[in-house]
PDB file of N, CA, C and O in Angstrom:
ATOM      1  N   UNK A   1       0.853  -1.170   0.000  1.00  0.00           N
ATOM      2  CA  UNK A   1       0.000   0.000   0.000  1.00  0.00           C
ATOM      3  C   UNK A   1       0.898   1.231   0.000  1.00  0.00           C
ATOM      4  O   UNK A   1       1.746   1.284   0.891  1.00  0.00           O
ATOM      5  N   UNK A   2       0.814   2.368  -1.005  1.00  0.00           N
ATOM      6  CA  UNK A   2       1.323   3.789  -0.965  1.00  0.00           C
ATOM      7  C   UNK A   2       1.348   4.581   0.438  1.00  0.00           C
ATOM      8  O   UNK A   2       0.693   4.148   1.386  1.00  0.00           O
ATOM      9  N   UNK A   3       2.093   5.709   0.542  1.00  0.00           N
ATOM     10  CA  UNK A   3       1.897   6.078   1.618  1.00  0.00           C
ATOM     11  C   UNK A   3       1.387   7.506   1.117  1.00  0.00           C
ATOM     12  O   UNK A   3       1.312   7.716  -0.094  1.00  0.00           O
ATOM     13  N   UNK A   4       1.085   8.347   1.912  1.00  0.00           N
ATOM     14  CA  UNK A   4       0.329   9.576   1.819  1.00  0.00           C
ATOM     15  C   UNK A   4       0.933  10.386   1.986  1.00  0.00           C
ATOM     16  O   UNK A   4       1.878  10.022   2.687  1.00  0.00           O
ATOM     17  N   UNK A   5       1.012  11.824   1.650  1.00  0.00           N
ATOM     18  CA  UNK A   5       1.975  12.535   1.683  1.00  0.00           C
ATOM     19  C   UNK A   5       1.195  13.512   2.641  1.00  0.00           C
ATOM     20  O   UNK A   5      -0.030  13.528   2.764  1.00  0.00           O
ATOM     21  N   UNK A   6       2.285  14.505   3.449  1.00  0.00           N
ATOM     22  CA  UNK A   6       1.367  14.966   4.766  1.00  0.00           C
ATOM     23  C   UNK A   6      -0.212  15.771   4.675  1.00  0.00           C
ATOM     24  O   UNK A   6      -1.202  15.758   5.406  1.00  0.00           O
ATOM     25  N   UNK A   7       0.073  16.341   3.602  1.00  0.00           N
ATOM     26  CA  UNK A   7      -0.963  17.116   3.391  1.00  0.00           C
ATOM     27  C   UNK A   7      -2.230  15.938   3.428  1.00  0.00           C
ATOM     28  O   UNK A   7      -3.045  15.716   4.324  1.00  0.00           O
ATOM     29  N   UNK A   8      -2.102  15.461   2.457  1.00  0.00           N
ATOM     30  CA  UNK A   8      -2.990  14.403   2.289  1.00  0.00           C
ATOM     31  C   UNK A   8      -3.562  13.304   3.105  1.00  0.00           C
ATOM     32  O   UNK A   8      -4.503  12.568   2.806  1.00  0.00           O
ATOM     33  N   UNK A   9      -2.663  13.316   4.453  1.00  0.00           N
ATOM     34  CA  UNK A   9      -3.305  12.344   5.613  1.00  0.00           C
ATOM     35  C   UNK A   9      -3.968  13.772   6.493  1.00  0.00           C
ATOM     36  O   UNK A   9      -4.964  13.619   7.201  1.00  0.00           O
ATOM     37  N   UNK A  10      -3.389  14.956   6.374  1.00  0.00           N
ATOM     38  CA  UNK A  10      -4.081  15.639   7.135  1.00  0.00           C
ATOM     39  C   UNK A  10      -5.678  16.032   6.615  1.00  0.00           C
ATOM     40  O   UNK A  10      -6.608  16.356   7.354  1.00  0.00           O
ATOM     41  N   UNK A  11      -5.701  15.933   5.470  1.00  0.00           N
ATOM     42  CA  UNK A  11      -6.836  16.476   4.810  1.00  0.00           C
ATOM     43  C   UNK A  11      -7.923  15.165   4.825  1.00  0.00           C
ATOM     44  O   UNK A  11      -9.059  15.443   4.440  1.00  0.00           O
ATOM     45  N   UNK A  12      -7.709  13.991   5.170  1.00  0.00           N
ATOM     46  CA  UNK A  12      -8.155  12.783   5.404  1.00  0.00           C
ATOM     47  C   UNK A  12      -8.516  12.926   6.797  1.00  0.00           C
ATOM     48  O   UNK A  12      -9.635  13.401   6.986  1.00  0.00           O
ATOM     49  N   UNK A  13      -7.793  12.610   7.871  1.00  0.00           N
ATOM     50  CA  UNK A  13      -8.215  13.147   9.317  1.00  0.00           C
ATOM     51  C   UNK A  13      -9.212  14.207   9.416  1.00  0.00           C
ATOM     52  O   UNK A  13      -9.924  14.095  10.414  1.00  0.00           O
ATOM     53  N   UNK A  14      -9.496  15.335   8.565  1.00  0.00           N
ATOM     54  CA  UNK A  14      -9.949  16.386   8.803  1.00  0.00           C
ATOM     55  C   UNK A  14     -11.729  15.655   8.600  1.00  0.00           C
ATOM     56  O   UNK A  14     -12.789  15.651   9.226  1.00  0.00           O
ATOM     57  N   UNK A  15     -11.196  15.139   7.393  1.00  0.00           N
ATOM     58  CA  UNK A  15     -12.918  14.673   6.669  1.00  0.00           C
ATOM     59  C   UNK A  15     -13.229  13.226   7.484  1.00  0.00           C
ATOM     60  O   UNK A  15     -14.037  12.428   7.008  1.00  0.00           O
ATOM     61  N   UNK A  16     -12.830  13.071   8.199  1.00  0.00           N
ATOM     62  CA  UNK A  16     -13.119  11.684   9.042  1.00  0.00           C
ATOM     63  C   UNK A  16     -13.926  12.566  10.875  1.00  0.00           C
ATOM     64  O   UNK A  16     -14.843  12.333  11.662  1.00  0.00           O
ATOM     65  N   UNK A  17     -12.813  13.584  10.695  1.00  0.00           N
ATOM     66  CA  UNK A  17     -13.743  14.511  11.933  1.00  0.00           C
ATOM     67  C   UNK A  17     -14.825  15.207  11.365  1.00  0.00           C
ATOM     68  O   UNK A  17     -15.613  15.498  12.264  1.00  0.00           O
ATOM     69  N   UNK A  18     -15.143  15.533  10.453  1.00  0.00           N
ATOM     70  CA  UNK A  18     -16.120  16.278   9.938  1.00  0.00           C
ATOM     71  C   UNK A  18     -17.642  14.628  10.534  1.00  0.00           C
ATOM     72  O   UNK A  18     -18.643  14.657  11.249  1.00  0.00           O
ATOM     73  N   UNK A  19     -16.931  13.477   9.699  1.00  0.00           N
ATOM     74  CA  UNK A  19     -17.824  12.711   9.935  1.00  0.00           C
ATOM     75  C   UNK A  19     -18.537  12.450  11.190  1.00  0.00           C
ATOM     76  O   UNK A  19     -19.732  12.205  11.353  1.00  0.00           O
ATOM     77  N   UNK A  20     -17.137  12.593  12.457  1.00  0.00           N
ATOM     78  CA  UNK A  20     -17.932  12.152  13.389  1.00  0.00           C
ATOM     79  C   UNK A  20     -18.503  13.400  14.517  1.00  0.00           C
ATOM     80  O   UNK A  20     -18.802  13.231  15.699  1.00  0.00           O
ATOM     81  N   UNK A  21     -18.536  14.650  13.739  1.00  0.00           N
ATOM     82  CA  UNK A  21     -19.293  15.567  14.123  1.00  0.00           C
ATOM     83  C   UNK A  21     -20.291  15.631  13.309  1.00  0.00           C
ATOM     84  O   UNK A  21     -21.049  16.529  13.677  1.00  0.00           O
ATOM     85  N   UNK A  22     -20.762  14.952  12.102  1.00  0.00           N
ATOM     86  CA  UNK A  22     -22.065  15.327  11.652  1.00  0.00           C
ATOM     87  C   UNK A  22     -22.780  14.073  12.532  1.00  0.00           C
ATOM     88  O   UNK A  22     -23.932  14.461  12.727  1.00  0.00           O
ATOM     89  N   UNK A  23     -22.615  12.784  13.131  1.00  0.00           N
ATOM     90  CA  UNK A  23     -22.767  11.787  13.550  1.00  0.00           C
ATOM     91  C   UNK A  23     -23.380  12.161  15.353  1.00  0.00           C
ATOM     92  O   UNK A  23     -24.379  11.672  15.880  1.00  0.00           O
ATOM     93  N   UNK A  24     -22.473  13.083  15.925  1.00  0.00           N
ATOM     94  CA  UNK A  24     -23.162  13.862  16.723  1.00  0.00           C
ATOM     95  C   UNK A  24     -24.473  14.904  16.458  1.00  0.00           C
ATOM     96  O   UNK A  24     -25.543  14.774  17.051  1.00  0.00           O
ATOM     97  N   UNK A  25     -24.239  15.793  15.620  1.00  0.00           N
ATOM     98  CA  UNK A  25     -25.353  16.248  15.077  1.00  0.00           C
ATOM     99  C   UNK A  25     -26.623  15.994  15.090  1.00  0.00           C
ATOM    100  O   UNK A  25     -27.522  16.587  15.686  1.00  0.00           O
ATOM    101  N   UNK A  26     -26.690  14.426  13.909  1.00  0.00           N
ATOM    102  CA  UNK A  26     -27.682  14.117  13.697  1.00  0.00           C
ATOM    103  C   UNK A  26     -28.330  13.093  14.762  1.00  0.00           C
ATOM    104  O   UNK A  26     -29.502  12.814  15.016  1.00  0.00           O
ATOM    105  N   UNK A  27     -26.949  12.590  15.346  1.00  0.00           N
ATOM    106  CA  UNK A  27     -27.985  12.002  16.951  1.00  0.00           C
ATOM    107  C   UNK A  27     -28.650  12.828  17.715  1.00  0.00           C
ATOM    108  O   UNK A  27     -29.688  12.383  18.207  1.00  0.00           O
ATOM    109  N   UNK A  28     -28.275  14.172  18.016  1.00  0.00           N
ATOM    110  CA  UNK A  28     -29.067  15.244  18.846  1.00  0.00           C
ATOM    111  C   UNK A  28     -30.092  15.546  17.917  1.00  0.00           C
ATOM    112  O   UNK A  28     -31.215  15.598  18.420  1.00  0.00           O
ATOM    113  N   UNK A  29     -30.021  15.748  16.769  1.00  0.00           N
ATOM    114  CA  UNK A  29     -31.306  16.476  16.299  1.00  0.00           C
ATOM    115  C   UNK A  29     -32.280  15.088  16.044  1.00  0.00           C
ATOM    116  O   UNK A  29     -33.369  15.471  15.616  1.00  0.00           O
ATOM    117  N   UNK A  30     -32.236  13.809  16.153  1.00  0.00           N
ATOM    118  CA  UNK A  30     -32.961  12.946  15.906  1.00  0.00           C
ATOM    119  C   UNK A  30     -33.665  12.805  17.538  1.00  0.00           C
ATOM    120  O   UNK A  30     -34.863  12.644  17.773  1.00  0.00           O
ATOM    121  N   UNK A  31     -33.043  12.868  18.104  1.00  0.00           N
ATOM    122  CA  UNK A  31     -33.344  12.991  19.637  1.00  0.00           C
ATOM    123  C   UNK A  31     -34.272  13.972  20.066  1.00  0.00           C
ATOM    124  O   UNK A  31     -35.151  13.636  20.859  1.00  0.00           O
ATOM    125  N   UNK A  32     -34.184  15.416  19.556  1.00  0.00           N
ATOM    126  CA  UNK A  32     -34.484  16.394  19.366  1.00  0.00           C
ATOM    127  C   UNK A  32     -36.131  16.328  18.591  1.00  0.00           C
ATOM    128  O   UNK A  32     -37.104  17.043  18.832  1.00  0.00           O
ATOM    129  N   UNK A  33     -36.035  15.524  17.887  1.00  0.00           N
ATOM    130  CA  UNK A  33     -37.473  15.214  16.777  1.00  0.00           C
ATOM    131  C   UNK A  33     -38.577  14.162  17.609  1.00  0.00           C
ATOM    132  O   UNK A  33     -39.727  13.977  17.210  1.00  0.00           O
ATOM    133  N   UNK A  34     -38.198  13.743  18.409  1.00  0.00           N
ATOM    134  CA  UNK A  34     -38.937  12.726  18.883  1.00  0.00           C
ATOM    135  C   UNK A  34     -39.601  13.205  19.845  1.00  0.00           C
ATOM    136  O   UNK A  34     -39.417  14.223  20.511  1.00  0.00           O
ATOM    137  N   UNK A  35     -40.533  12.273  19.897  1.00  0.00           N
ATOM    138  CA  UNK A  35     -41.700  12.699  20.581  1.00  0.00           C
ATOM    139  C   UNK A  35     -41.965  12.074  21.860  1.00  0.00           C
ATOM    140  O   UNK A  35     -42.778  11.254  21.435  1.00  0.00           O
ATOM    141  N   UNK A  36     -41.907  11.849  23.014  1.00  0.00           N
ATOM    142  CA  UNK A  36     -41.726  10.904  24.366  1.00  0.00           C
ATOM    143  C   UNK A  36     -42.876  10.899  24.860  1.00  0.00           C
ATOM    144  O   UNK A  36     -43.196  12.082  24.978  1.00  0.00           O
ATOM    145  N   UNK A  37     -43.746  10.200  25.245  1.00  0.00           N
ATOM    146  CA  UNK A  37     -44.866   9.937  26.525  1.00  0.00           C
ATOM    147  C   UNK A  37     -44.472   9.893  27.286  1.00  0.00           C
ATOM    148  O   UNK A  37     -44.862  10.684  28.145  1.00  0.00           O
ATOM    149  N   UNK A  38     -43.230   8.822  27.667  1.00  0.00           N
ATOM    150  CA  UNK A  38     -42.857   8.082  28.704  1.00  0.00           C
ATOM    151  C   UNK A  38     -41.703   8.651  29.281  1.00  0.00           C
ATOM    152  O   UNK A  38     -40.757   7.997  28.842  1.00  0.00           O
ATOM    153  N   UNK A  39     -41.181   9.773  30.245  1.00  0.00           N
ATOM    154  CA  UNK A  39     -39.870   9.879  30.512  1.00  0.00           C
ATOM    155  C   UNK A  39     -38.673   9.008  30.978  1.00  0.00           C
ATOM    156  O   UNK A  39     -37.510   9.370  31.155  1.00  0.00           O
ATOM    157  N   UNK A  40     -39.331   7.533  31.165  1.00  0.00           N
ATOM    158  CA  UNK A  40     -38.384   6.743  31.404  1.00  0.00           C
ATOM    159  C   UNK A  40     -37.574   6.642  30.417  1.00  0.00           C
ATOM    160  O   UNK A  40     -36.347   6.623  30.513  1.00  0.00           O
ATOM    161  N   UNK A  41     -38.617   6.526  28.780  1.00  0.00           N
ATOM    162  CA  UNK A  41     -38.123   6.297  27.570  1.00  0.00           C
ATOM    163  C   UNK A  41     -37.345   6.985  27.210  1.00  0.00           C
ATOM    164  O   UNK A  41     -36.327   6.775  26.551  1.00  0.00           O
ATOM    165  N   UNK A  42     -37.945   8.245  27.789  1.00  0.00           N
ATOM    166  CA  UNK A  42     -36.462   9.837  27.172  1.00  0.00           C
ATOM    167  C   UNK A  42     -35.315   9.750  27.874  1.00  0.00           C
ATOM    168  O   UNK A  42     -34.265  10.053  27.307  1.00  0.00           O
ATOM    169  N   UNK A  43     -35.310   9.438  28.864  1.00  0.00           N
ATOM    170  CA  UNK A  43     -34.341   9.133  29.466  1.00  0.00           C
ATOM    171  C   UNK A  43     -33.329   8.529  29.295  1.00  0.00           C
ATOM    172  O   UNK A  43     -32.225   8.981  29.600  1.00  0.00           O
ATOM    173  N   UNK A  44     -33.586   7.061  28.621  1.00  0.00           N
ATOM    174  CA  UNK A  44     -32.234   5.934  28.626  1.00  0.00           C
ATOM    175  C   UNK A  44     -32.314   6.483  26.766  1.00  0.00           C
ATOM    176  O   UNK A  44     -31.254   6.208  26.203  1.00  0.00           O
ATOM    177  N   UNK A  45     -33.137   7.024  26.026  1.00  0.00           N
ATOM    178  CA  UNK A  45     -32.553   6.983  24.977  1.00  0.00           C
ATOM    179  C   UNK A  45     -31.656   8.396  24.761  1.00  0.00           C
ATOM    180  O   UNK A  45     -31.000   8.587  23.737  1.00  0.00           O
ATOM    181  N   UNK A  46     -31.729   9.414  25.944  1.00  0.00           N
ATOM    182  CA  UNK A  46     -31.149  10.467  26.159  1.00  0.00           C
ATOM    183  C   UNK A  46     -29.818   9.707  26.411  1.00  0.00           C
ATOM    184  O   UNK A  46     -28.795  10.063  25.826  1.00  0.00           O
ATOM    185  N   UNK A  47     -29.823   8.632  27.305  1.00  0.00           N
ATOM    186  CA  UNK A  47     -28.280   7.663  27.502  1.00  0.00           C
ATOM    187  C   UNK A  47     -27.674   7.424  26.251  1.00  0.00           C
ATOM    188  O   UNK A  47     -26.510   7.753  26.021  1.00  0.00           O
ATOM    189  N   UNK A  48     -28.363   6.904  25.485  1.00  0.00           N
ATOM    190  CA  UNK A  48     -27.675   6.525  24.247  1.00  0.00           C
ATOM    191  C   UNK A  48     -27.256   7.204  23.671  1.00  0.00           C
ATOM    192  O   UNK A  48     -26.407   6.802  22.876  1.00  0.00           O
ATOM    193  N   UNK A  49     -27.619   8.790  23.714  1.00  0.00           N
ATOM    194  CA  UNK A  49     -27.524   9.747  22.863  1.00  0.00           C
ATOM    195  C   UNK A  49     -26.208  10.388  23.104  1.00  0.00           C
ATOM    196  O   UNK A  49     -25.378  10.660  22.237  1.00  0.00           O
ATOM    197  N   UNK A  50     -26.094  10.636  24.614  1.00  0.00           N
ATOM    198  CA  UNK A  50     -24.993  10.919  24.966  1.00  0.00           C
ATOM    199  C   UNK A  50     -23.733  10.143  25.053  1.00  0.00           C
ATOM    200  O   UNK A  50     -22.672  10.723  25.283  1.00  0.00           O
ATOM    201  N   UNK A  51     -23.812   8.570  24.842  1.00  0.00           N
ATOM    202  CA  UNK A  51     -22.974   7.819  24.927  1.00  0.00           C
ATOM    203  C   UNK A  51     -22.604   7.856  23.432  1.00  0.00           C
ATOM    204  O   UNK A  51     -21.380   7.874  23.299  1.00  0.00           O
ATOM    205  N   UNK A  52     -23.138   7.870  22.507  1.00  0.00           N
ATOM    206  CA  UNK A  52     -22.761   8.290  21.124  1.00  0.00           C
ATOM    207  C   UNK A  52     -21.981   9.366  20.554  1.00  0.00           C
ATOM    208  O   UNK A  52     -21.220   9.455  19.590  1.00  0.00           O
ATOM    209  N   UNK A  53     -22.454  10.245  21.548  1.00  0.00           N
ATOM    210  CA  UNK A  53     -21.716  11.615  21.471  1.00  0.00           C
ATOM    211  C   UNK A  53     -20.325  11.532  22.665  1.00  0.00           C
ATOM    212  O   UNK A  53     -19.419  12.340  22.461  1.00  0.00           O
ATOM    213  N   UNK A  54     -20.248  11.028  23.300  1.00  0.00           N
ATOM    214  CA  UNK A  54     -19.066  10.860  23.976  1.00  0.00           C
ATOM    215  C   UNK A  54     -18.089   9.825  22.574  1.00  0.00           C
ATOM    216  O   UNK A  54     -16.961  10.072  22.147  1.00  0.00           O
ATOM    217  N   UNK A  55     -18.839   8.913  22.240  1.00  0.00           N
ATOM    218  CA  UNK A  55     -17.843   8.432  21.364  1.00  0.00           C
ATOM    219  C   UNK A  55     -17.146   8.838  20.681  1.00  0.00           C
ATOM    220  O   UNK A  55     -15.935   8.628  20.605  1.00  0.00           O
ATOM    221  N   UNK A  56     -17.994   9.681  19.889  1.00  0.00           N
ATOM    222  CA  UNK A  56     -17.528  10.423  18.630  1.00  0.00           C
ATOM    223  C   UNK A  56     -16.656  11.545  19.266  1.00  0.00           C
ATOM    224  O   UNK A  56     -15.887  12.021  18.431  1.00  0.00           O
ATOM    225  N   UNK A  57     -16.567  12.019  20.307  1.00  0.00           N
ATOM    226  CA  UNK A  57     -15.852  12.938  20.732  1.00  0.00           C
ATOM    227  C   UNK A  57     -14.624  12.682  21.296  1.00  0.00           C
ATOM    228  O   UNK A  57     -13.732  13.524  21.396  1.00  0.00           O
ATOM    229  N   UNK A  58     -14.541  11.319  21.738  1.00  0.00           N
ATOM    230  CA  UNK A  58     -13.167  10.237  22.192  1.00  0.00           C
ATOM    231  C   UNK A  58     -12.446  10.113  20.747  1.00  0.00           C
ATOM    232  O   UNK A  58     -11.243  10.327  20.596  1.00  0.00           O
ATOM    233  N   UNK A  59     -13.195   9.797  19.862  1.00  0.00           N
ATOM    234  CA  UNK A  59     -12.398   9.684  18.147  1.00  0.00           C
ATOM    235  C   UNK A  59     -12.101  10.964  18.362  1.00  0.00           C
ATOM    236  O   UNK A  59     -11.072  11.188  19.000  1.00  0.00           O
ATOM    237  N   UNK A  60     -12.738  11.852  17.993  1.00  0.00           N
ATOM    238  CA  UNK A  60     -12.449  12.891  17.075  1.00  0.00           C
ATOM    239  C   UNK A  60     -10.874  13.773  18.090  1.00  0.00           C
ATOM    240  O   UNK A  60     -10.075  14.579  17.613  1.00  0.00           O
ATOM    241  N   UNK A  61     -10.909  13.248  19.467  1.00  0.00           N
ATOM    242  CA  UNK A  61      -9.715  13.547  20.201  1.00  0.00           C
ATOM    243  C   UNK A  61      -8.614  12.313  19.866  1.00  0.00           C
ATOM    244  O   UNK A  61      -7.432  12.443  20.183  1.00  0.00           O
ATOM    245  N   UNK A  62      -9.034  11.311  19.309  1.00  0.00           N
ATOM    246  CA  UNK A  62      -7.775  10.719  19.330  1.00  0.00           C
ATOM    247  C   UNK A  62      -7.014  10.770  17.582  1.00  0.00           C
ATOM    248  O   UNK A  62      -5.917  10.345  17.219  1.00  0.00           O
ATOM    249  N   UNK A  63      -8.067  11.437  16.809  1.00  0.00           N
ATOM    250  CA  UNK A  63      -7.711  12.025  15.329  1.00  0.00           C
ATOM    251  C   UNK A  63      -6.860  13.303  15.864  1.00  0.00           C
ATOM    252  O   UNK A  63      -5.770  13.579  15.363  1.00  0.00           O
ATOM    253  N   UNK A  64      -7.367  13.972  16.792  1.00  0.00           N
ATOM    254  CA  UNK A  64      -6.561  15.262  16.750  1.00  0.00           C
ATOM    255  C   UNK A  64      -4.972  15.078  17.450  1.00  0.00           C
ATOM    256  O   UNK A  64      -4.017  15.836  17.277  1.00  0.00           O
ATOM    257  N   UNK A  65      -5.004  14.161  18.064  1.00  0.00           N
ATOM    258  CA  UNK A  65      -3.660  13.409  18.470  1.00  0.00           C
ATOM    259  C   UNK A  65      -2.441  12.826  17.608  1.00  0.00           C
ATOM    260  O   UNK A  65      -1.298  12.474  17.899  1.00  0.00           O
ATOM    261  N   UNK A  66      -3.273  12.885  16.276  1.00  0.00           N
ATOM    262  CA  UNK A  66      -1.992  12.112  15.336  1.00  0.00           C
ATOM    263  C   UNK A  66      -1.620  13.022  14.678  1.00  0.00           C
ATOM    264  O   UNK A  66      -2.434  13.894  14.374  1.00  0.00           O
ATOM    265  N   UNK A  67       0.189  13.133  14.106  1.00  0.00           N
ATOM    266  CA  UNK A  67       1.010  13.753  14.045  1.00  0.00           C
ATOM    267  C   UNK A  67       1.382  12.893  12.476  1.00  0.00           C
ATOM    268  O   UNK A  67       1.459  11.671  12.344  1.00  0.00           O
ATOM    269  N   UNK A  68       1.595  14.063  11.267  1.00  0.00           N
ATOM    270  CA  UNK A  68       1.965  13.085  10.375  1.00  0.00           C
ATOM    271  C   UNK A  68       3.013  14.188   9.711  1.00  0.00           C
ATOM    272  O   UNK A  68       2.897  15.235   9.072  1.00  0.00           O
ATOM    273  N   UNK A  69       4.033  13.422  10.186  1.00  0.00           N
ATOM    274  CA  UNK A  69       5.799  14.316   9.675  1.00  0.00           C
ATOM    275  C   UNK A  69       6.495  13.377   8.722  1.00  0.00           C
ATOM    276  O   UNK A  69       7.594  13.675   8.254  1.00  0.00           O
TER     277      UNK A  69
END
């Protein structure tokens, strides 16, 4: 496999964080759209929501961690 030249892994990292901030996004605004009766229900899927968004925010810190010299 080729290797990448810096620009080009940086500009890759960049569009991989873009991803996992639209991924946050659209979990809040899907969250955001819904409609709850039950607050138990809003609740644990409020869990999920935030555990999704912690994810993507653990990536998108460990993308901003790599160094390409």
């Amino acid at each position: 496999m080729g290797e990448l030249s810096q620009s080009d892994a940086c500009a890759k990292r960049e569009k991989y964080k873009q991803v996992f901030t639209d991924i946050e996004k659209m979990a809040e605004k899907e969250f955001s759209d819904m409609d709850f009766e039950n607050a138990d229900k809003r609740t644990k899927v409020q869990e999920h929501v935030d555990a999704i968004k912690a994810e993507c925010a653990a990536k998108i810190s460990e993308l901003d961690g790599l160094s390409f010299e």
